[in-house]
MARSE-43736 format. One line per field, with one value per residue (C-alpha): residue number from 1; chain; x, y, z. Coordinates in nm, 2 decimals. Layout:
N
n = c(NUM	...)
chain = c(A	...)
X = c(X	...)
Y = c(Y	...)
Z = c(Z	...)
//
This chain:
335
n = c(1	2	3	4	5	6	7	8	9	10	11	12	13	14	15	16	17	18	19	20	21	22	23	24	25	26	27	28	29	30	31	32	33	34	35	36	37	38	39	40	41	42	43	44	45	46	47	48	49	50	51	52	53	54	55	56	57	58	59	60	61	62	63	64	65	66	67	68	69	70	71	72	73	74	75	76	77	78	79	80	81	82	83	84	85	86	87	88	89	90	91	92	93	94	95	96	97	98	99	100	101	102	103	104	105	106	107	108	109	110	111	112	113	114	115	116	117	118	119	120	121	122	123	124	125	126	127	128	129	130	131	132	133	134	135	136	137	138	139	140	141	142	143	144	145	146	147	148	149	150	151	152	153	154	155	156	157	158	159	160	161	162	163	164	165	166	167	168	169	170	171	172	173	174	175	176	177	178	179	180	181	182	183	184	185	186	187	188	189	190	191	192	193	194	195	196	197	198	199	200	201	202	203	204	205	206	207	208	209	210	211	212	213	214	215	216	217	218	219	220	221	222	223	224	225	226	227	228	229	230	231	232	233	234	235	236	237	238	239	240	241	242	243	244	245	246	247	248	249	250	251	252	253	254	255	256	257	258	259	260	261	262	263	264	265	266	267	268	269	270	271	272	273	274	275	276	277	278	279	280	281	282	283	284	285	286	287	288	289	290	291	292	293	294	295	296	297	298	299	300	301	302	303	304	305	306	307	308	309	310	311	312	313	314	315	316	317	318	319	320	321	322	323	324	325	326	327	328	329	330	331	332	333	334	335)
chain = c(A	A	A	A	A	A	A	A	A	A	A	A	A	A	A	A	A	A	A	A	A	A	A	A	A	A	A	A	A	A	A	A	A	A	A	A	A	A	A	A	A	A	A	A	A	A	A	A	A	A	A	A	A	A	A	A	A	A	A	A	A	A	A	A	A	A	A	A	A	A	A	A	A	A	A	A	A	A	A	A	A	A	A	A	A	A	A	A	A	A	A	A	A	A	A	A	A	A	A	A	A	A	A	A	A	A	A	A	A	A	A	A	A	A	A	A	A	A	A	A	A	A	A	A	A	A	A	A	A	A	A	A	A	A	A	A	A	A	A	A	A	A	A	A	A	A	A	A	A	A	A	A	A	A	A	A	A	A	A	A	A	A	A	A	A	A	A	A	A	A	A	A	A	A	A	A	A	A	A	A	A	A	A	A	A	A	A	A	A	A	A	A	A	A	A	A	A	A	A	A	A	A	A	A	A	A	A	A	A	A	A	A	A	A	A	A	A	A	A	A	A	A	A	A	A	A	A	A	A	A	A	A	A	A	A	A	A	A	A	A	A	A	A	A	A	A	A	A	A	A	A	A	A	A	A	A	A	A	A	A	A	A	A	A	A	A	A	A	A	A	A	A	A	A	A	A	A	A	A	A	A	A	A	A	A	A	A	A	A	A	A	A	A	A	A	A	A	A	A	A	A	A	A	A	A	A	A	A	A	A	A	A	A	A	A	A	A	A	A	A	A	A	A	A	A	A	A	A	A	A	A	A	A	A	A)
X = c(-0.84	-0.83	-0.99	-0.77	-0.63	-0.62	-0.34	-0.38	-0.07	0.20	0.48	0.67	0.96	1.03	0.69	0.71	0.58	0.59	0.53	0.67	0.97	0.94	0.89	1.03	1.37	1.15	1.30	1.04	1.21	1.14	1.06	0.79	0.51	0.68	1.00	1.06	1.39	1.45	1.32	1.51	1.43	1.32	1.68	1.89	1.98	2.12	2.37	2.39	2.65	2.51	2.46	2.48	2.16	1.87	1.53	1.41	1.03	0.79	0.56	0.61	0.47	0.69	0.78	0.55	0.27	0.03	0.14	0.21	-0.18	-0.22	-0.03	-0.27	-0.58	-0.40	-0.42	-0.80	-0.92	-0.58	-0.65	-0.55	-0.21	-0.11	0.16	0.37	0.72	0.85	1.21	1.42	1.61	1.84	1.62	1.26	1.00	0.81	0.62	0.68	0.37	0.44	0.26	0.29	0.46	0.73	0.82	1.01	1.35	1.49	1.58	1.26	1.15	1.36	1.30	0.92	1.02	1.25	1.49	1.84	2.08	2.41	2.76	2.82	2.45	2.44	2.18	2.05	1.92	2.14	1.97	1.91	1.73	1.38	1.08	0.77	0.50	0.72	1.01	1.22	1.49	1.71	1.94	2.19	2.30	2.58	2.54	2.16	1.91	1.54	1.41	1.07	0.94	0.64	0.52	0.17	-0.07	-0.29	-0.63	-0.93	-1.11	-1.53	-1.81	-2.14	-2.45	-2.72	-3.11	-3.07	-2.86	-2.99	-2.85	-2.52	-2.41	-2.15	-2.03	-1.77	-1.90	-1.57	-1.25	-0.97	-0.72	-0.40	-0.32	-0.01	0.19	0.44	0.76	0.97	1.30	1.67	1.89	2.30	2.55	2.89	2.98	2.69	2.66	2.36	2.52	2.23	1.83	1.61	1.25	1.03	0.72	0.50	0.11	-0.17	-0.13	-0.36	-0.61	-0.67	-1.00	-1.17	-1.23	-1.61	-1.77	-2.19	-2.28	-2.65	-2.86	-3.19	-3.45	-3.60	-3.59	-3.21	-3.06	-2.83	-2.76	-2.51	-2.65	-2.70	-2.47	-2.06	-2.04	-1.73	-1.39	-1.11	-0.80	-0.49	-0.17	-0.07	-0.23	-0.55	-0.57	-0.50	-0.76	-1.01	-0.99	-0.94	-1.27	-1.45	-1.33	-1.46	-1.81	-1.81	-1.89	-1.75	-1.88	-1.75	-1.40	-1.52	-1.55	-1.23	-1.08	-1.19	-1.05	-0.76	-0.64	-0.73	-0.57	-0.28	-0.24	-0.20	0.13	0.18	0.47	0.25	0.29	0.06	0.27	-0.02	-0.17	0.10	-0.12	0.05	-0.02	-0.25	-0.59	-0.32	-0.42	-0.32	-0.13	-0.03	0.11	-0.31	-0.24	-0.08	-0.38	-0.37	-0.01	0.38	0.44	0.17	0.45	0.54	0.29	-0.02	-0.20	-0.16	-0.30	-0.57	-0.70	-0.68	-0.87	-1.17	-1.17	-1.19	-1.45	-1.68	-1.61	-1.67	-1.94	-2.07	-1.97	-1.69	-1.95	-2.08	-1.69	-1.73	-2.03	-1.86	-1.55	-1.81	-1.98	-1.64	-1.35	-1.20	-1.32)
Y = c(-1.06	-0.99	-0.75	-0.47	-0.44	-0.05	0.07	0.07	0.25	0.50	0.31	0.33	0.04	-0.11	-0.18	-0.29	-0.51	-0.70	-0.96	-1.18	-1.19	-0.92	-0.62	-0.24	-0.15	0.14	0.49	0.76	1.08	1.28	1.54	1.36	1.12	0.80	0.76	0.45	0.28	-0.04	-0.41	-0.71	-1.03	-1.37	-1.49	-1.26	-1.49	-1.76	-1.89	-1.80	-1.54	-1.17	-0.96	-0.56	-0.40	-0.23	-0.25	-0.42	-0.44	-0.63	-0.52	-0.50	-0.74	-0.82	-1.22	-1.30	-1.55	-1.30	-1.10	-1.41	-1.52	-1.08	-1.17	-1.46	-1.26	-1.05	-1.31	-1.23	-1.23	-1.39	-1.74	-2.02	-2.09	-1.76	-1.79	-1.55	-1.53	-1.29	-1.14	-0.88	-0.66	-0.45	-0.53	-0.45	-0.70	-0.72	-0.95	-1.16	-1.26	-1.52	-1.87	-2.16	-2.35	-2.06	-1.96	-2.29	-2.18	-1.84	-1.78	-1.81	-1.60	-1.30	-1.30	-1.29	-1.05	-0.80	-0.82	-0.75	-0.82	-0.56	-0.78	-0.70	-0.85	-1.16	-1.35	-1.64	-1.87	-2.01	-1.92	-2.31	-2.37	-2.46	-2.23	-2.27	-1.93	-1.98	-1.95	-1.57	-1.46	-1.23	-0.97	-0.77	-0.44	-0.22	0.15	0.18	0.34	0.36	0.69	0.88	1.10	1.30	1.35	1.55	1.29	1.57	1.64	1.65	1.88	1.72	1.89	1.83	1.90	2.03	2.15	2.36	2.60	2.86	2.72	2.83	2.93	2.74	2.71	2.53	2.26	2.12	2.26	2.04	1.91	1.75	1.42	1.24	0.92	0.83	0.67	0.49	0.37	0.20	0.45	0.39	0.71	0.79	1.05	1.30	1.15	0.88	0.57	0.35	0.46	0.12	0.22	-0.04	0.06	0.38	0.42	0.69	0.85	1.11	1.06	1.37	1.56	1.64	1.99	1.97	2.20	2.24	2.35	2.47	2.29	2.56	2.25	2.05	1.74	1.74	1.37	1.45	1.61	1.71	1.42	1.14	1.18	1.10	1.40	1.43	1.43	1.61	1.41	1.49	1.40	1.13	0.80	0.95	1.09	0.76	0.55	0.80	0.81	0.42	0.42	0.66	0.41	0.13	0.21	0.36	0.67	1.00	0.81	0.55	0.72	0.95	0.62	0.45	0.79	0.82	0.41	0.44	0.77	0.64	0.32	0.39	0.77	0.65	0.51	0.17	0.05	0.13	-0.10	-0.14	-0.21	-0.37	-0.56	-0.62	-0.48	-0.37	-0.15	0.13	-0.08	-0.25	-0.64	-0.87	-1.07	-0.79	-1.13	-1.16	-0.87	-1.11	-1.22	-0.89	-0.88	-0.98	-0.61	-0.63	-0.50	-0.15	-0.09	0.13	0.05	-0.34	-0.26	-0.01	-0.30	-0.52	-0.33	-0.23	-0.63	-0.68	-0.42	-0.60	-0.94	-0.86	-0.62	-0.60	-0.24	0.03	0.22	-0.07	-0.13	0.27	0.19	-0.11	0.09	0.38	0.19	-0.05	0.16	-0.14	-0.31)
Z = c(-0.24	0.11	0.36	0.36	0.72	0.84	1.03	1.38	1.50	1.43	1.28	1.64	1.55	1.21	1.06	0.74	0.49	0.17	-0.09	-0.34	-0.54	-0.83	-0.55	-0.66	-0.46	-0.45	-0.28	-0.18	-0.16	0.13	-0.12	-0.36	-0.26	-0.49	-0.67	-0.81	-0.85	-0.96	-0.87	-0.69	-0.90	-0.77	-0.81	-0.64	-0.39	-0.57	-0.29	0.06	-0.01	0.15	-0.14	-0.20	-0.02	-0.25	-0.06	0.32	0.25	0.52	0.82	1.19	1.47	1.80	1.81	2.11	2.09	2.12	1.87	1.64	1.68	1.55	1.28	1.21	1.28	1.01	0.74	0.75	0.33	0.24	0.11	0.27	0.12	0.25	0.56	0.76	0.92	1.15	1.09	1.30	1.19	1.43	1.72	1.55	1.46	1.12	0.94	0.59	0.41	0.13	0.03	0.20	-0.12	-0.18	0.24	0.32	0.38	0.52	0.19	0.04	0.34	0.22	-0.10	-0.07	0.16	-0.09	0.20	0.02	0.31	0.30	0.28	0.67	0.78	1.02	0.99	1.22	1.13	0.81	0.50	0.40	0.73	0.71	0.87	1.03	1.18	1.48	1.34	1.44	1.18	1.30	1.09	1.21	1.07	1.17	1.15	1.05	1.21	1.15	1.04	0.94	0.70	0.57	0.22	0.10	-0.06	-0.28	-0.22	-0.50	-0.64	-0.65	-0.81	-0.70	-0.90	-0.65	-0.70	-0.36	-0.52	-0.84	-1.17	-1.24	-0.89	-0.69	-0.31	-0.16	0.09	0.22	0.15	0.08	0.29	0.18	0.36	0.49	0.35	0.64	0.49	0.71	0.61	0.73	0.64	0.66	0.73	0.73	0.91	0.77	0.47	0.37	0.26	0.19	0.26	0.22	0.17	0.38	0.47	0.36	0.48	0.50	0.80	0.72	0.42	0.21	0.25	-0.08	-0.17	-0.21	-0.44	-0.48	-0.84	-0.81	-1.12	-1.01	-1.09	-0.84	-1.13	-1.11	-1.05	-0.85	-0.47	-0.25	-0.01	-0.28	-0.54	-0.58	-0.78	-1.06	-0.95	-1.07	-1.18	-0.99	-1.12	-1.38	-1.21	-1.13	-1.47	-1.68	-1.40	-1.51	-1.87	-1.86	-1.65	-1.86	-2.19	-2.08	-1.99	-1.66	-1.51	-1.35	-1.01	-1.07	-1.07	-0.79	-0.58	-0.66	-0.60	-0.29	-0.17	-0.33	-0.19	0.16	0.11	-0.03	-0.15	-0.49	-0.40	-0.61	-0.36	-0.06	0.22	0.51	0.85	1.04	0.76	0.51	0.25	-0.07	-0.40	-0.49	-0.38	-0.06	-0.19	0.08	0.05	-0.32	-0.49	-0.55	-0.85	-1.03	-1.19	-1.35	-1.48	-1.38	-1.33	-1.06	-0.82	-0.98	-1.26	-1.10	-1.45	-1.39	-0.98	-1.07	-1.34	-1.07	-0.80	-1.06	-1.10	-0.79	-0.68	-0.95	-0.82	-0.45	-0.44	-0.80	-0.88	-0.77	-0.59	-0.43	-0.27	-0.19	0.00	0.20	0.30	0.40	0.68	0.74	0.67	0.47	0.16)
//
């Protein structure tokens, strides 16, 4: 995969981000951390005709060289068929990550994109001209106006077996905080009333802080410690519930979900449309470029079964275990 580019600023203009063709036209409710809502296929631009508007998707850089050679330092991880175009849309700059054989047109460049232009856009250059890194796309859209919300991304429940503690007696280490997914989104209104709202970009702001819980085992022989063990998390919610007893069915452990647990809910809040603004990074595990989760399924762009798969794959394959990844993001805040 990629490294997985942090953050490394509030989503101040229209930061956005995404991938490939098959992307959700995902909406996330100001009121919920994810709510799905349909997909815009490969071929919905089949002429150069603007079509009806369901999803902007891609991540924010300004057009300057400087911030085009950022954009490159981005593409850290990504392999080397991995390219990048930067598109404008009502004044703010973002970001398209595609592959080099698939980003040769603008065209191309929104549909790897998931840009759905509205019938009223103008867009320069022509949608049959050719592109390059250097190349500036510019959208116009009447009436919109970028806005930003705040959702709850849950906090854990960990138990943590501990010989410093008489057997059967329990203390709370940490208590649990919930964290912050920031959701940031083109929204179109008519008088007061919401038109159109285009979910484009969605991060961490805030990861959640476990809820930390000692469980004294009384015996100095116990294998586990509040300093050297993961401890057993509780599942919250659907996702984490089917990742754990997927885990726990195919031969690994309660740390080994208490590890991916942790990555994931820092990387992405357990939000399979996540998209990173800075990096471009996408999905539950934020693959860069998320096209990468193909190798896991088609649905790799809404299905958090076909991204979690992915991400345990790709734990193995990079640092030979889940908890070996945990350990990397530990001292790198990445993986």
């Amino acid at each position: 995969m990629t490294r997985h580019g942090r953050k490394t600023s509030p989503l101040k203009s229209l930061s956005l981000s995404k991938r490939q063709w098959a992307k959700i036209g995902a909406v996330i409710a100001a009121g919920g951390l994810i709510a799905g809502a349909g997909f815009v296929s490969r071929n919905f631009y089949q002429s150069d005709t603007v079509q009806p508007n369901t999803q902007l998707s891609a991540f924010s850089v300004t057009d300057s060289a400087a911030s085009r050679s950022a954009a490159r330092g981005n593409l850290n991880g990504a392999d080397k068929n991995t390219t990048y175009v930067t598109v404008k849309i009502n004044g703010d700059s973002r970001v398209v990550l595609g592959e080099k054989s698939e980003m040769k047109t603008v065209k191309d460049v929104l549909e790897a994109g998931n840009i759905t232009l509205d019938p009223s856009d103008t867009v320069s250059p022509s949608l049959k001209s050719k592109v390059t890194e250097s190349t500036v796309i510019t959208i116009n859209r009447a009436g919109a106006e970028v806005e930003t919300s705040d959702t709850d991304i849950p906090f854990n429940e960990v138990r943590k077996e501990t010989s410093s503690l008489p057997k059967g007696t329990e203390k709370v280490e940490t208590e649990g905080q919930n964290g912050v997914m920031e959701t940031t989104s083109l929204v179109t209104r008519a008088g007061n009333k919401v038109v159109s709202s285009n979910v484009f970009a969605s991060w961490v702001k805030k990861a959640p802080v476990d809820k930390v819980i000692l469980v004294g085992t009384g015996s100095s022989s116990s294998s586990s410690s509040s300093s050297t063990s993961l401890g057993t998390t509780v599942p919250a919610g659907e996702m984490q519930t089917w990742a754990h007893d997927w885990l726990l069915s195919n031969g690994y452990s309660e740390e080994d979900f208490t590890a991916a647990n942790f990555i994931i809910n820092h990387e992405s809040g357990w939000n399979p449309t996540a998209t990173n603004p800075s990096s471009g990074a996408y999905g539950l595990p934020q693959a860069l470029p998320g096209s990468k989760m193909a190798s896991a399924g088609s649905d790799w762009a809404t299905n958090y079964q076909t991204q979690f798969k992915w991400f345990v794959n790709y734990c193995n394959g990079r640092y030979g275990s889940i908890a070996g990844a945990y350990a990397h993001w530990q001292q790198y805040k990445s993986y």
